[in-house]
C-alpha positions as CSV (number, residue, x, y, z in Angstrom):
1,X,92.7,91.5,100.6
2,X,93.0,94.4,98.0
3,X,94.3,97.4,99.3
4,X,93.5,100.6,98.0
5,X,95.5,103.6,98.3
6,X,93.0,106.9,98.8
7,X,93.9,110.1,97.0
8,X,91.6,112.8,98.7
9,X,91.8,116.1,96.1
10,X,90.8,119.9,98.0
11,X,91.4,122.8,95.9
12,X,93.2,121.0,93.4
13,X,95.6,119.7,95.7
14,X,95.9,116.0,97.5
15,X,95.5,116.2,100.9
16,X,94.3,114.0,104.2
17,X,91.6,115.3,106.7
18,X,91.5,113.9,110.3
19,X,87.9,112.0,110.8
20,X,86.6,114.3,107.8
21,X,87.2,117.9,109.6
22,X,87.8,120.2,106.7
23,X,89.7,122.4,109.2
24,X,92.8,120.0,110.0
25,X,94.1,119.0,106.5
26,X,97.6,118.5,105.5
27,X,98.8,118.9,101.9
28,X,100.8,116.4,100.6
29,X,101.0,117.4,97.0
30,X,99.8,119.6,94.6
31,X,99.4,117.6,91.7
32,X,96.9,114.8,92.9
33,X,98.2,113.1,89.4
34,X,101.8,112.8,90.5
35,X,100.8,111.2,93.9
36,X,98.7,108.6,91.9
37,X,101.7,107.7,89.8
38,X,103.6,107.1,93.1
39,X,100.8,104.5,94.5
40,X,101.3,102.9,91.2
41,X,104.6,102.5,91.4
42,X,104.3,101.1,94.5
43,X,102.3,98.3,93.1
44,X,98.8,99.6,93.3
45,X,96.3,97.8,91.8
46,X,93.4,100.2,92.0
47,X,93.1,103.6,93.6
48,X,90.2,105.6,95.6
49,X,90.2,109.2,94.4
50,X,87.5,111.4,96.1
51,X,86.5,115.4,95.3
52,X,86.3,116.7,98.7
53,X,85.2,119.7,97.4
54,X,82.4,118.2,95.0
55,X,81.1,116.4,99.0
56,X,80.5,119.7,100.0
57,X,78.9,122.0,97.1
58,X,77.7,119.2,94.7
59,X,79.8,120.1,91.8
60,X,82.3,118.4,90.5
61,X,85.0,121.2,90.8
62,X,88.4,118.3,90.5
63,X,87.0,116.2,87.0
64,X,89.6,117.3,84.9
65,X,92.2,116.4,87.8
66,X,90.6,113.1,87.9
67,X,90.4,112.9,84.4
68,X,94.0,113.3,83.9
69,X,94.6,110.4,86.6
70,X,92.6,108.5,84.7
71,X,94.8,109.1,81.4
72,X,98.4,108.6,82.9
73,X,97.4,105.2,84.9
74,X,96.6,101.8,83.7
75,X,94.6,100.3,86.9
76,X,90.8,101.6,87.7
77,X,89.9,104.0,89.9
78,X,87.0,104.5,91.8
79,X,85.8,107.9,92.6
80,X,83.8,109.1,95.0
81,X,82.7,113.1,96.2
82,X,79.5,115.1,95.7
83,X,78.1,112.1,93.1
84,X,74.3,113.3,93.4
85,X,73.1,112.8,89.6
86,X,72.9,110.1,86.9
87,X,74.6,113.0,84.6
88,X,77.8,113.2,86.8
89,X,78.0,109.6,87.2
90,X,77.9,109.2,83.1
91,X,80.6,111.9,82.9
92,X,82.8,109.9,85.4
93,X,82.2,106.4,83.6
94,X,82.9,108.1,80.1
95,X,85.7,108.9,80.8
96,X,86.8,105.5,82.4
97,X,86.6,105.9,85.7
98,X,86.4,102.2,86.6
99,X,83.7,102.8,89.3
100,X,82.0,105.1,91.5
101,X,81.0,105.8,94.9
102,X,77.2,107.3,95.7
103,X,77.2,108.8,99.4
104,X,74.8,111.4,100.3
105,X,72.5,110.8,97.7
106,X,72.2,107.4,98.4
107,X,69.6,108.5,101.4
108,X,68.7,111.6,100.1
109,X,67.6,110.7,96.8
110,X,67.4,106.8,97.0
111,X,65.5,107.1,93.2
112,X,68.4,108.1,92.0
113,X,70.6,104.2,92.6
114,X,67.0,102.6,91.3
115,X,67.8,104.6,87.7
116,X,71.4,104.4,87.7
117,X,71.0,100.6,88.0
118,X,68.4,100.5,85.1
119,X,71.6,101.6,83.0
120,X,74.6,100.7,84.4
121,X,76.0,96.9,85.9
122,X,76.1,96.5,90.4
123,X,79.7,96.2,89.3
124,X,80.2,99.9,88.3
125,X,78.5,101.3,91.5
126,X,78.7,101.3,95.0
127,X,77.4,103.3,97.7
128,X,79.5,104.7,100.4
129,X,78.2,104.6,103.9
130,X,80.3,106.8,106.2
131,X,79.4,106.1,109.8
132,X,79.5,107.6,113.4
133,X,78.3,105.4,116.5
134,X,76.5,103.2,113.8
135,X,74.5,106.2,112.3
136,X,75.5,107.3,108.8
137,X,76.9,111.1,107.9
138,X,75.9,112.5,105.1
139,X,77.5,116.4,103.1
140,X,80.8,115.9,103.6
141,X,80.0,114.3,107.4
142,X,78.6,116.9,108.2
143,X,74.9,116.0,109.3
144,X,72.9,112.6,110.2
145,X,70.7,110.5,108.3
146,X,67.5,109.0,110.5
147,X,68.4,105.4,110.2
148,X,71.5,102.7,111.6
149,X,74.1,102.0,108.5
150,X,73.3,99.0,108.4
151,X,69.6,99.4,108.0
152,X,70.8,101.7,104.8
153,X,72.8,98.7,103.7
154,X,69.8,96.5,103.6
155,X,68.0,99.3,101.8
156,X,70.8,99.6,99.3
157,X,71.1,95.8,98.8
158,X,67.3,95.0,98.2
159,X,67.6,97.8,94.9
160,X,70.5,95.4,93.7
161,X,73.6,97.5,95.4
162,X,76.0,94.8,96.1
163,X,79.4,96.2,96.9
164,X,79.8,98.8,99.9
165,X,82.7,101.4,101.2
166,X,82.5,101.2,105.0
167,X,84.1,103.7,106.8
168,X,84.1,104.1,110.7
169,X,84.2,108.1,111.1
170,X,85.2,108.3,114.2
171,X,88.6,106.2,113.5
172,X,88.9,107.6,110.3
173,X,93.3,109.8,109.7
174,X,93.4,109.2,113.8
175,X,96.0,106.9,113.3
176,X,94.7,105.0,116.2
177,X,93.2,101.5,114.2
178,X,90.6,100.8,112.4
179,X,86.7,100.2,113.5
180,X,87.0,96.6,113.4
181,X,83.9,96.0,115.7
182,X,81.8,98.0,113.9
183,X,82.8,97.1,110.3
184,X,82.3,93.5,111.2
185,X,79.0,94.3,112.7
186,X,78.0,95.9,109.2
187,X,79.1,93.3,107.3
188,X,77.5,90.3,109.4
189,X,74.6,92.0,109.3
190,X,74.5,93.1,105.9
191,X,75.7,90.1,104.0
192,X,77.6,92.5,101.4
193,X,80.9,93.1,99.7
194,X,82.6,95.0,101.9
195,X,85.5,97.8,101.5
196,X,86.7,98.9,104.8
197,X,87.9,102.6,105.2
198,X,89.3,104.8,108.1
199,X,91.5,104.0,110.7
200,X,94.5,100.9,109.1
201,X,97.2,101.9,110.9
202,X,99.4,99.2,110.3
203,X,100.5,95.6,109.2
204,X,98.6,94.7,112.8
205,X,95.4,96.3,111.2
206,X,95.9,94.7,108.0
207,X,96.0,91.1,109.8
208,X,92.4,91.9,111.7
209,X,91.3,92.9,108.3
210,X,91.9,89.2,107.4
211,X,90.1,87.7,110.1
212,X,86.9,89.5,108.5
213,X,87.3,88.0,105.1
214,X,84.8,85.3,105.9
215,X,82.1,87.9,106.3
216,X,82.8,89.8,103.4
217,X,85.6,92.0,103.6
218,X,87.4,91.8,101.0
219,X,89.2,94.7,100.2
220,X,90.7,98.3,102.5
221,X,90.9,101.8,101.5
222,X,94.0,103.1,103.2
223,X,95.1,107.1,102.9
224,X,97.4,108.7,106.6
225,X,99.3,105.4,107.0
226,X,100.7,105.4,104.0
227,X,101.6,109.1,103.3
228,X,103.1,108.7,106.6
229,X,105.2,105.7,105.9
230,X,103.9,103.3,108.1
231,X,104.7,100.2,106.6
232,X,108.6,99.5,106.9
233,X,108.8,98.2,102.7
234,X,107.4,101.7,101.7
235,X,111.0,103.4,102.9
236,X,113.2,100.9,101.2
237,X,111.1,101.7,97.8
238,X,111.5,105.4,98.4
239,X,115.8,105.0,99.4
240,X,116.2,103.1,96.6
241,X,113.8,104.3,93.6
242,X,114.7,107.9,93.1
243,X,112.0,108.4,90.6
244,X,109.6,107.0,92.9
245,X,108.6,111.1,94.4
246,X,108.1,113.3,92.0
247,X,110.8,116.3,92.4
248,X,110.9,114.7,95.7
249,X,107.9,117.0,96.8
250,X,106.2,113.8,98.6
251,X,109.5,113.3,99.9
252,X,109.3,116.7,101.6
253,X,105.0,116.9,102.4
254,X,105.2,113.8,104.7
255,X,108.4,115.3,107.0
256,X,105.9,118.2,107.6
C-alpha cells in the first residue's frame, strides 16, 4: 500500500480544507516547497500536490510553486487542480510532473481524456472522482454531476483511463475515518486501480485499507492526519531530526 502524502497549495500557501469548504482552511506553511521536502524526509515515495485555486477559476495560478517542488525533490508528483486543457496538462508533464489528475473536466468535457490519451500513456493520467452519497462533485466540490461515480468510472475506463483517485467527500479532513464502504463499492464495481483519498485517520484506517487490496486499492492519499501527527513514528522523527521542519514553522502551524 503506497501512501501518499497530499500538499493542497491556496494562495501560495499549503493548507488543509475540511471536506473541501474553502471557508475552514488551516495554514500550515507558506512555502508549499519546504512542506514537500519534509514528506520527503519522512520517506515519501511520491507526493499529491493539488492548486486549489486553479479547482476553482481554471488557471493554473501555483505552477511555478509546483514547479519548484518538482526541482528540489527526486520522487514524482502527481498534481491535480483546475486541469481542464491538453495545454495545461503538457505544461505540467514538461516540466516532470510524474502524473496528473483530470477532475471536473473529466465529465464536463469527456473529449478532452479521448485526445490526451492519443498523446500521452494511461500511466501519466488519471482522473479524480470526488464523491458525495455516491454522486460525483465537480468546481472545487462545489456542484453535482448527473450520474453515480461509479458509472463515471466505467465511462472513464472504456476510453482506456485505468488508474483512479477516489475520494469520499463527506469523510474527507473530518478526522473521523475513511469511506471504506463506499471506496470498496467503487472499486468492486469498477474493476480499476484505485487511490483512496479523504478520511485515514490512523494506523486502524491504514489496516482496512489493506483488506481492500484484493479489489484494487493499492495506494492512499493522506493530508490532516499527518500534519496533525497522527501516527506515533512521525513525533520521534520530528524530536530527533532537527532539520526535519524548516525554521521549525511546521513545528509551530500544527500546535495551532
Amino acid at each position: 500500500m503506497l501512501i501518499i502524502p497530499a500538499i493542497d497549495i491556496k494562495d501560495g500557501r499549503c493548507v488543509r480544507l475540511t471536506r473541501g469548504d474553502f471557508n475552514q482552511q488551516k495554514i500550515y506553511l507558506d512555502n508549499p516547497c519546504d512542506m514537500a521536502i519534509i514528506w520527503r524526509k519522512q520517506n515519501a515515495k511520491m507526493l499529491h500536490v493539488v492548486d486549489l485555486d486553479a479547482a476553482l477559476t481554471g488557471e493554473m495560478v501555483n505552477f511555478l510553486k509546483i514547479e519548484q517542488i518538482v526541482r528540489e525533490l527526486d520522487i514524482p508528483l502527481q498534481v491535480g487542480g483546475g486541469i481542464r486543457s491538453l495545454d495545461a496538462v503538457k505544461r505540467y508533464l514538461d516540466i516532470g510532473v510524474g502524473r496528473v489528475v483530470i477532475g471536473s473536466a473529466a465529465v464536463t468535457n469527456p473529449r478532452l481524456i479521448e485526445e490526451i490519451l492519443k498523446i500521452y500513456r494511461p500511466s501519466k493520467i488519471v482522473v479524480g472522482i470526488d464523491a458525495e452519497n455516491g454522486v460525483p462533485k465537480i468546481k472545487g466540490w462545489t456542484e453535482s454531476c448527473g450520474m453515480k461515480d461509479y458509472e463515471l468510472g466505467l465511462e472513464m475506463k472504456q476510453m482506456g483511463i485505468e488508474r483512479v483517485v477516489y475520494t469520499d467527500i463527506s469523510k474527507d479532513g473530518m478526522m473521523q475515518g475513511f469511506g471504506y464502504e463506499s471506496t470498496k463499492r467503487f472499486a468492486e464495481l469498477t474493476g480499476m486501480k484505485v487511490t483512496a483519498s479523504g478520511g485515514v485517520t490512523s494506523s486502524d484506517d491504514l489496516m482496512k485499507l489493506v483488506d481492500l487490496q484484493q479489489y484494487g486499492v493499492d495506494s492512499v492519499i493522506i493530508g490532516k492526519a499527518l500534519y496533525e501527527c497522527n501516527f506515533p513514528c512521525q513525533e520521534l522523527w520530528y524530536n530527533f531530526e532537527e532539520d526535519i521542519c524548516i525554521d521549525h514553522n511546521f513545528s509551530t502551524a500544527r500546535k495551532k
